[in-house]
Residue frames as qw, qx, qy, qz and C-alpha x, y, z in Angstrom:
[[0.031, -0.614, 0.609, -0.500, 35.62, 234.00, 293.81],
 [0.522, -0.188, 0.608, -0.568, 33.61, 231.68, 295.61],
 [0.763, 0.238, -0.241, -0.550, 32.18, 229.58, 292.69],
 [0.669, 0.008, -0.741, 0.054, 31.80, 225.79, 293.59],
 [0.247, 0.049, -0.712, 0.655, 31.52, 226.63, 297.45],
 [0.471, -0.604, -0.572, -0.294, 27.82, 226.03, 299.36],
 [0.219, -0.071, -0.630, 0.741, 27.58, 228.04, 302.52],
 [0.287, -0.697, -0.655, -0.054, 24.82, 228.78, 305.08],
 [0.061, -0.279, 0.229, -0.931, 23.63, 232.34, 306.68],
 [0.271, -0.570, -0.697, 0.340, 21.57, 232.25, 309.85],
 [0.025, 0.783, 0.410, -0.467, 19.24, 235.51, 309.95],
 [0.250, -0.225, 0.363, 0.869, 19.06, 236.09, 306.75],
 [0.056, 0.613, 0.755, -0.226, 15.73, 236.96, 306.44],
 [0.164, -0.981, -0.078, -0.072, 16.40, 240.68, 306.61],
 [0.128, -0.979, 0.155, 0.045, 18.98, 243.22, 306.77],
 [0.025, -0.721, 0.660, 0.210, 22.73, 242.24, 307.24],
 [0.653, 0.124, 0.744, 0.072, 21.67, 238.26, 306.91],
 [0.576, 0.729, 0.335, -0.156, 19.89, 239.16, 303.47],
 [0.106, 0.930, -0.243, -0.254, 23.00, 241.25, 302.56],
 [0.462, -0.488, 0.741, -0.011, 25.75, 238.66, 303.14],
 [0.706, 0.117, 0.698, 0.030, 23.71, 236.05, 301.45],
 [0.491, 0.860, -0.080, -0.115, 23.68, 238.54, 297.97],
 [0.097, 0.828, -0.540, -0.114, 26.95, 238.95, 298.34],
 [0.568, -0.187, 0.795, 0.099, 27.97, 235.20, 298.94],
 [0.738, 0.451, 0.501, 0.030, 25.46, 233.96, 295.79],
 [0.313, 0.905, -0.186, -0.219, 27.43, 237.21, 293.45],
 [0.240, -0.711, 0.651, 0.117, 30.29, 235.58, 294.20],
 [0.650, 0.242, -0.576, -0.433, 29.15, 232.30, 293.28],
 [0.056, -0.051, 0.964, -0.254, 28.71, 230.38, 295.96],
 [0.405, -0.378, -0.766, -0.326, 25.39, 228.04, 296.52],
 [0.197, -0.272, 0.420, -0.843, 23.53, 229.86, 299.79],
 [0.364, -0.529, -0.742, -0.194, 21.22, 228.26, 301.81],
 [0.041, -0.502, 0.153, -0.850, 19.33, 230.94, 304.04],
 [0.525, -0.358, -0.767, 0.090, 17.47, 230.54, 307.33],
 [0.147, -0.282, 0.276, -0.907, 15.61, 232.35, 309.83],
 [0.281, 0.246, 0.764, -0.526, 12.43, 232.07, 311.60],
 [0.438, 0.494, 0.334, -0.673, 10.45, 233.55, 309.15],
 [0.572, 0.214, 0.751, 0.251, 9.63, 231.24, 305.96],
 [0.401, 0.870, 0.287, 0.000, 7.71, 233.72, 303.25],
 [0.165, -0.928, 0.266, 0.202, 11.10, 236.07, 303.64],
 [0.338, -0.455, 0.747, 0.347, 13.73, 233.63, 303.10],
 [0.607, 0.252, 0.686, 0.313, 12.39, 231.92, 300.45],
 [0.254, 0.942, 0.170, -0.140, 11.09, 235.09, 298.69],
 [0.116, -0.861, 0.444, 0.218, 15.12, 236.26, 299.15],
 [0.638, -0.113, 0.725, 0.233, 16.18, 232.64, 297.94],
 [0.496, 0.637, 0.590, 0.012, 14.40, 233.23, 295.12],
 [0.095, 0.993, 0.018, -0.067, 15.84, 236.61, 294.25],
 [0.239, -0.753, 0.590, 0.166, 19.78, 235.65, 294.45],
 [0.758, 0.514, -0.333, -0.224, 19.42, 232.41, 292.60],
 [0.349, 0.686, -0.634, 0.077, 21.99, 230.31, 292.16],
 [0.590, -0.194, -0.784, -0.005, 20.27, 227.24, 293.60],
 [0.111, -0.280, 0.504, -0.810, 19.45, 228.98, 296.80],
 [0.512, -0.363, -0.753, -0.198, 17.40, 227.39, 299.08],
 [0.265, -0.563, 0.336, -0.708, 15.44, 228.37, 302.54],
 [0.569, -0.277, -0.763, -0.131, 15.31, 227.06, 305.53],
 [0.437, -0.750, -0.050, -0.493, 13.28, 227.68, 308.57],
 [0.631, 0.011, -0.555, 0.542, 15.03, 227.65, 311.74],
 [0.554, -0.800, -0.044, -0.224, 15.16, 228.72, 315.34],
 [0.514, 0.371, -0.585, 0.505, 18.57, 228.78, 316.28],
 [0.059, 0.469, -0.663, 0.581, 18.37, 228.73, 319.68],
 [0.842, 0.042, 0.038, -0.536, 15.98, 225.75, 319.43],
 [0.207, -0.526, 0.768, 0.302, 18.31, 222.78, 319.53],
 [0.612, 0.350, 0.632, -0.321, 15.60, 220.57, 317.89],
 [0.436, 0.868, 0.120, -0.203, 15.24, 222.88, 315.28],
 [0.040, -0.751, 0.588, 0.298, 19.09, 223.42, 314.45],
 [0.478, -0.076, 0.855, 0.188, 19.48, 219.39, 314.31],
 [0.634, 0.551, 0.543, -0.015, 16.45, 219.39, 311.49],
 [0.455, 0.869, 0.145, -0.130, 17.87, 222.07, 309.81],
 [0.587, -0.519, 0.597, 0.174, 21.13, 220.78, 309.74],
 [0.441, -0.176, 0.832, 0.286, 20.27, 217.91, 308.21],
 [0.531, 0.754, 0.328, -0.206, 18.20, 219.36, 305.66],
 [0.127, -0.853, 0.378, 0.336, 21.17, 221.48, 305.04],
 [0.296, -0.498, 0.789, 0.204, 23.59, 218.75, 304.70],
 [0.585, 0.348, 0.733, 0.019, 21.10, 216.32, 302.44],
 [0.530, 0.800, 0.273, -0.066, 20.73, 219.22, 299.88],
 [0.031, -0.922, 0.350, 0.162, 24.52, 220.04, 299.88],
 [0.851, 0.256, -0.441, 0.127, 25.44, 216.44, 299.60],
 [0.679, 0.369, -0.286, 0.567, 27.63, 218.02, 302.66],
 [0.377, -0.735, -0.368, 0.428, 28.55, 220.10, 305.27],
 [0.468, 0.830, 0.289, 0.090, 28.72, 223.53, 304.40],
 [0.589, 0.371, -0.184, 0.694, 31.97, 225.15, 302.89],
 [0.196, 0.380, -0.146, 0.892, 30.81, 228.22, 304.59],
 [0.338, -0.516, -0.769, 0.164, 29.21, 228.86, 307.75],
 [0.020, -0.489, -0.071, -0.869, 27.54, 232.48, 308.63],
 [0.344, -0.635, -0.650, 0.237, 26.15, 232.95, 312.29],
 [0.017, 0.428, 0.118, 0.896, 24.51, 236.38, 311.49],
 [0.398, -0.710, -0.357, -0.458, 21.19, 235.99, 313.59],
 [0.353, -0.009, -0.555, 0.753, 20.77, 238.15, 316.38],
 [0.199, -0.699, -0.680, -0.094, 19.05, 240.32, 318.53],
 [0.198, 0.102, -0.361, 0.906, 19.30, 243.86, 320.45],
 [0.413, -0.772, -0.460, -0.146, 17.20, 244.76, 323.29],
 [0.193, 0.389, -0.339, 0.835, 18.30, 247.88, 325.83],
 [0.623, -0.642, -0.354, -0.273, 17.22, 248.36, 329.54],
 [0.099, -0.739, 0.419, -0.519, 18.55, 249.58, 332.20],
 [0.505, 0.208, -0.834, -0.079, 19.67, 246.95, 334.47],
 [0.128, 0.115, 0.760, -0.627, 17.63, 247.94, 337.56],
 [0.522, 0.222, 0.281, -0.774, 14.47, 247.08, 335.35],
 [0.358, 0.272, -0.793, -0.411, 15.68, 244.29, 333.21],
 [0.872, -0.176, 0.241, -0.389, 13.46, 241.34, 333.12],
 [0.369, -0.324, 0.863, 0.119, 15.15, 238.07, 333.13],
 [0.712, 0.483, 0.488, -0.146, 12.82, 237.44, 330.20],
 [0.420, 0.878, -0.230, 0.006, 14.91, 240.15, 327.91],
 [0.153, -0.731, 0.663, 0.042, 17.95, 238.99, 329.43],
 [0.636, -0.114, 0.761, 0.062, 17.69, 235.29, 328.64],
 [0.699, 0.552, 0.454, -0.038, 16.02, 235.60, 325.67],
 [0.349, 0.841, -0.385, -0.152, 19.11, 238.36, 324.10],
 [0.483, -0.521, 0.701, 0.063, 21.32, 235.32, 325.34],
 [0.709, 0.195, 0.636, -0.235, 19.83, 232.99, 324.02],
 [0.668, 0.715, 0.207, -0.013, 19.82, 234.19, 320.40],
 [0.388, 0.877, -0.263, 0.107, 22.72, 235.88, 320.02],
 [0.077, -0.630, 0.764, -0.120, 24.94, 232.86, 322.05],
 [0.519, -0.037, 0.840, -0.152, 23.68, 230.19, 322.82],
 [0.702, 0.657, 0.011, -0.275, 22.15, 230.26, 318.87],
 [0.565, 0.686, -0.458, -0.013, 25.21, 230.51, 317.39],
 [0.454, -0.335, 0.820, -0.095, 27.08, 227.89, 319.95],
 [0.803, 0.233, 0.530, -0.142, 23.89, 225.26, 318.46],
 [0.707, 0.700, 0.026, -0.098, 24.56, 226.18, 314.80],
 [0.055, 0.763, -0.643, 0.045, 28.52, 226.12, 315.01],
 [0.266, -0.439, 0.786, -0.345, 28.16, 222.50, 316.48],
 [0.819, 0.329, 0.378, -0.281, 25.96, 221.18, 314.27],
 [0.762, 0.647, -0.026, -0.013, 28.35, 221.36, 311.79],
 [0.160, -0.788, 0.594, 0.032, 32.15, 221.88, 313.65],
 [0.639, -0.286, 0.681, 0.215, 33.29, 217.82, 313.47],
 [0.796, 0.423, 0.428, 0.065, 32.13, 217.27, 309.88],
 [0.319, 0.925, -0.164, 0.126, 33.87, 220.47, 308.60],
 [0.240, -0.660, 0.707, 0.078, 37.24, 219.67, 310.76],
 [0.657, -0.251, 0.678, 0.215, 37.23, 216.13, 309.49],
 [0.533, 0.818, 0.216, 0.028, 36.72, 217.35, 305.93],
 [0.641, -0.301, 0.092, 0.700, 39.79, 219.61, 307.02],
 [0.101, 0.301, 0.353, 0.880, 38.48, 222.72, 304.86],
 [0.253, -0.731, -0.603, -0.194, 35.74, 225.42, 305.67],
 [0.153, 0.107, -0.179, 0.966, 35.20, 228.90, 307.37],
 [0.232, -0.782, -0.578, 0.021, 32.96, 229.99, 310.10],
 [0.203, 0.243, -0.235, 0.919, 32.30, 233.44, 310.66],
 [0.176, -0.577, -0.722, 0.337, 30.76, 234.83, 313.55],
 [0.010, 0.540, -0.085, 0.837, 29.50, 238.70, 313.05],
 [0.387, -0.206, -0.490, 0.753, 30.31, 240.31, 316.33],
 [0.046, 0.908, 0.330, 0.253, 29.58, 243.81, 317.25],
 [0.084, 0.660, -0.447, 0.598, 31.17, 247.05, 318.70],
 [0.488, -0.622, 0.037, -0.611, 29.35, 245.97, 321.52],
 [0.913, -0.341, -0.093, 0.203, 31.98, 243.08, 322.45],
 [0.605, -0.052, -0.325, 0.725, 34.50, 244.82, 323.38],
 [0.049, 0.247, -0.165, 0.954, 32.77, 248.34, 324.22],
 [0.096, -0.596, -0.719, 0.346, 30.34, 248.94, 327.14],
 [0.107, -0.313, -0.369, -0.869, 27.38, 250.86, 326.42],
 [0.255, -0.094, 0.528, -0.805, 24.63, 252.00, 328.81],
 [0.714, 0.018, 0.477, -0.513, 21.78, 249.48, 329.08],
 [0.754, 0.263, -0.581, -0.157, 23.29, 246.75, 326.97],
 [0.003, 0.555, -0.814, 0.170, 23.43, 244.91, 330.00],
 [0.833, 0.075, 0.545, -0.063, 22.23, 241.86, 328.08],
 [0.732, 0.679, 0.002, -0.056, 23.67, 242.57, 324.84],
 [0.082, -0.824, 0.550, -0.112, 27.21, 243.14, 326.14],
 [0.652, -0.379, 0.614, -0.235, 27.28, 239.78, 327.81],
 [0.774, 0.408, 0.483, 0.043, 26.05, 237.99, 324.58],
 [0.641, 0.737, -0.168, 0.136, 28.22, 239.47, 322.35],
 [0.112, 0.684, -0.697, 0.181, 31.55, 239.36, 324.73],
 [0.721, -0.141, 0.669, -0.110, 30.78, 235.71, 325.29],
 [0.736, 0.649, 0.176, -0.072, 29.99, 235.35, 321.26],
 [0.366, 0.759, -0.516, 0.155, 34.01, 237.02, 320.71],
 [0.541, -0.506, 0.605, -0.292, 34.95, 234.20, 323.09],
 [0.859, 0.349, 0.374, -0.009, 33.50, 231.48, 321.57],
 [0.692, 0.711, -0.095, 0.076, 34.69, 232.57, 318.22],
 [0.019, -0.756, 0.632, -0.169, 38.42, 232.88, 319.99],
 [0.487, -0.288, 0.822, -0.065, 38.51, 229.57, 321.57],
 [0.808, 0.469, 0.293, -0.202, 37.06, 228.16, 317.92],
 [0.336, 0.882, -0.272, 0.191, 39.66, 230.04, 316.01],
 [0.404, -0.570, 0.708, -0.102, 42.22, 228.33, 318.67],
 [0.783, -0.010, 0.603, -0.151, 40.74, 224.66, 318.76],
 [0.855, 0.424, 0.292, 0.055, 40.97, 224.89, 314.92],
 [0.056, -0.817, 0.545, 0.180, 44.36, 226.27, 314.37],
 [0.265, -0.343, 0.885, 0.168, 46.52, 223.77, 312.06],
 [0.654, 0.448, 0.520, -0.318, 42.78, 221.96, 310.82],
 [0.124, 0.138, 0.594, 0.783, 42.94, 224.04, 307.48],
 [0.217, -0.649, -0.705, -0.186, 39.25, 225.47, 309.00],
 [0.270, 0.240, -0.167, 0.917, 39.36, 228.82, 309.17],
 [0.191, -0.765, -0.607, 0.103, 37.14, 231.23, 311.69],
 [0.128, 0.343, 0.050, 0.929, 36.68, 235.01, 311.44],
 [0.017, 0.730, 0.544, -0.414, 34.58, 237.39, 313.83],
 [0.181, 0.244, 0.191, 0.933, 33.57, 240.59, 312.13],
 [0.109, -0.722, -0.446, 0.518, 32.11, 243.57, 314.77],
 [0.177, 0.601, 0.466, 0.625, 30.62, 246.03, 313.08],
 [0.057, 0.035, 0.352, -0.934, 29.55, 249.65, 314.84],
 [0.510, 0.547, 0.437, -0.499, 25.81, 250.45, 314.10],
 [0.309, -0.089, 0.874, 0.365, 24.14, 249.38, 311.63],
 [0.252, 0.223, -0.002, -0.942, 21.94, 250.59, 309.67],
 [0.322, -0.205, -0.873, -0.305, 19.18, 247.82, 309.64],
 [0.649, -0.518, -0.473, -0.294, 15.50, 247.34, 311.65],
 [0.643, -0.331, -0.582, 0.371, 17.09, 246.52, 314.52],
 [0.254, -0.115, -0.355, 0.892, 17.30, 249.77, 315.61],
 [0.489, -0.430, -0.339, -0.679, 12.94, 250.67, 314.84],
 [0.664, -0.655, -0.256, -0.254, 11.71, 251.07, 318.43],
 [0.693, 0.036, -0.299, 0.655, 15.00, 251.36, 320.01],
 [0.262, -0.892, 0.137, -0.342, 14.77, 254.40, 322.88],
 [0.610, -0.040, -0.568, 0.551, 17.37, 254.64, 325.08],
 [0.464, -0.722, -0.343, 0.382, 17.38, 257.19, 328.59],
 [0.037, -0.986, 0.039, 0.156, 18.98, 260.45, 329.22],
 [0.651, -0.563, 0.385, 0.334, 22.42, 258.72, 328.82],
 [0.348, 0.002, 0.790, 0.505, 22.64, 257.58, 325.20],
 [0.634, 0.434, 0.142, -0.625, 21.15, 258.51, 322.37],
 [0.782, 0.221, 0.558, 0.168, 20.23, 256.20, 319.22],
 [0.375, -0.430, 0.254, 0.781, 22.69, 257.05, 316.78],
 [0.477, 0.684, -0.028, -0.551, 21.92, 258.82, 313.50],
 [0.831, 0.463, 0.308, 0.015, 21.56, 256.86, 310.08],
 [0.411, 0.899, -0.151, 0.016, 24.02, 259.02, 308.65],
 [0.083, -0.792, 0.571, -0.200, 26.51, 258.15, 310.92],
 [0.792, -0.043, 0.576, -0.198, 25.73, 254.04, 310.65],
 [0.291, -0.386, 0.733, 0.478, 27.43, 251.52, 308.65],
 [0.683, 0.163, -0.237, -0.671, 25.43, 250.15, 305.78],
 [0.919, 0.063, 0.253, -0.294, 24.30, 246.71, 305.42],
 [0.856, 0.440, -0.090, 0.255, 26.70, 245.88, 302.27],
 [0.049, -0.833, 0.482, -0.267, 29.62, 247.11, 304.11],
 [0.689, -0.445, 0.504, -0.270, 29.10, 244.39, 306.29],
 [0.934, 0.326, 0.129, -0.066, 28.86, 241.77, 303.52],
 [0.513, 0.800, -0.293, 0.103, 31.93, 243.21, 301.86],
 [0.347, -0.676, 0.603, -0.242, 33.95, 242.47, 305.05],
 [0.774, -0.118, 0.619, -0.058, 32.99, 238.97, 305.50],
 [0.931, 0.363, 0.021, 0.043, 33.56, 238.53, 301.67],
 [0.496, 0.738, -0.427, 0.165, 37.01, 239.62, 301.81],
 [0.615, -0.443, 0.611, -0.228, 37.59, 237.35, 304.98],
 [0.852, 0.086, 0.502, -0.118, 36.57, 234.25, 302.86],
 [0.764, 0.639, 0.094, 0.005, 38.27, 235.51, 299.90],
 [0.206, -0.851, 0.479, 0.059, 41.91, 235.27, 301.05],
 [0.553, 0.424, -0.711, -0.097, 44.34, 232.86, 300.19],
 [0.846, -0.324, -0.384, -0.178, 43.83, 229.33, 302.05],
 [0.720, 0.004, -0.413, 0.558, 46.94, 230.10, 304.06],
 [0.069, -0.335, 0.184, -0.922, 45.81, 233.40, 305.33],
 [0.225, -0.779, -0.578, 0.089, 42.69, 233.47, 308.73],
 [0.065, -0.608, 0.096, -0.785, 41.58, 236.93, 308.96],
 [0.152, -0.199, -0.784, 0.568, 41.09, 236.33, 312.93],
 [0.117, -0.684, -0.549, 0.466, 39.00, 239.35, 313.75],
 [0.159, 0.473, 0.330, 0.801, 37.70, 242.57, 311.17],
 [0.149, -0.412, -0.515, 0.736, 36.69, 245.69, 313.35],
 [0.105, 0.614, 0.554, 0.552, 34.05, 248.12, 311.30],
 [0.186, -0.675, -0.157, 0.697, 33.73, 251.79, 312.15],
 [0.560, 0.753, 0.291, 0.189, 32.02, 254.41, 309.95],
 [0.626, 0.162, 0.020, 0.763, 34.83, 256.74, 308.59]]
């Protein structure tokens, strides 16, 4: 489905990132992965084949993005067909005890990341006139949840972005997709308490990892005349 087409996943270290990239290399495409953590991604490179390659990155490091860019682009010959802005964070707090450490630092990763990585690569891919970025979203841009008030913000700024992308590139032939998942059934939710208000939902009742993947492959696997805009996820 995918065979002849390099694309990049950002937190894919682990959980949905890790998924995605399986699913992308099954398909045949060429994956390059990238997180913070180096031993992981290359370990997972290593496991999916198909010329996979890691790189380390801080996305929300602009330094870092530029180097890993052009690593990117030197081993692709290119910019990449396919662009994945998975990494994120989730932190919870009530908002009369948030520090402005937790609150900059969910920003940071889970917007102002994917802004750097989207822009390291947005002119080469429009003047190419082909390619597909997809942001994964969450429920948690468009539904308000007690103490997500830093995660809210950073994901309903994150379905922004992706909208005014998904505008700007209308006509291009560069397609852009958001896909919000509910919960997820990945780490991110080990050490997660919430208050009297909310509780932390139950595995059983939490999408899986390869769900997610499946979504975003059937975004990228449409005809070149079709953008899936936006995929909503909700367990059944």
């Amino acid at each position: 489905m995918l065979s002849g087409r390099t694309a990049l996943v950002t937190g894919a270290s682990r959980g949905i990132g890790a998924a995605i990239s399986r699913a992308l290399a099954r398909a045949g495409a060429r994956v390059a992965v990238t997180a913070r953590t180096g031993d992981a991604l290359r370990k997972l490179a290593a496991e999916i084949g198909q010329d996979a390659f890691a790189v380390t990155c801080d996305v929300t490091d602009s330094a870092s993005v530029t180097r890993m860019a052009a690593e990117i682009e030197s081993k692709f010959g290119a910019a990449p067909d396919i662009v994945v802005n998975n990494a994120g964070v989730f932190r919870v707090s009530p908002l009369e005890s948030m520090s402005a450490a937790l609150f900059t630092d969910v920003l940071n990763t889970n917007l102002t990341g994917p802004f750097l990585v989207v822009t390291a690569f947005l002119k080469q891919i429009r003047a190419r006139g082909t390619g597909h970025f997809v942001t994964i979203g969450s429920i948690a841009d468009r539904a308000i949840f007690p103490e997500n008030g830093a995660y809210a913000p950073a994901k309903y700024a994150l379905r922004a972005m992706h909208e005014v992308l998904r505008e700007e590139l209308r006509g291009s032939g560069v397609r852009a997709t958001l896909v919000s998942p509910g919960s997820v059934d990945t780490a991110m939710w080990d050490g997660i308490t919430f208050g009297k208000e909310r509780t932390v939902p139950d595995g059983a009742a939490r999408l899986s990892v390869n769900d997610v993947a499946a979504a975003v492959l059937f975004a990228l696997t449409q005809p070149p005349q079709v953008n899936v805009d936006e995929l909503r996820l909700s367990h059944s």
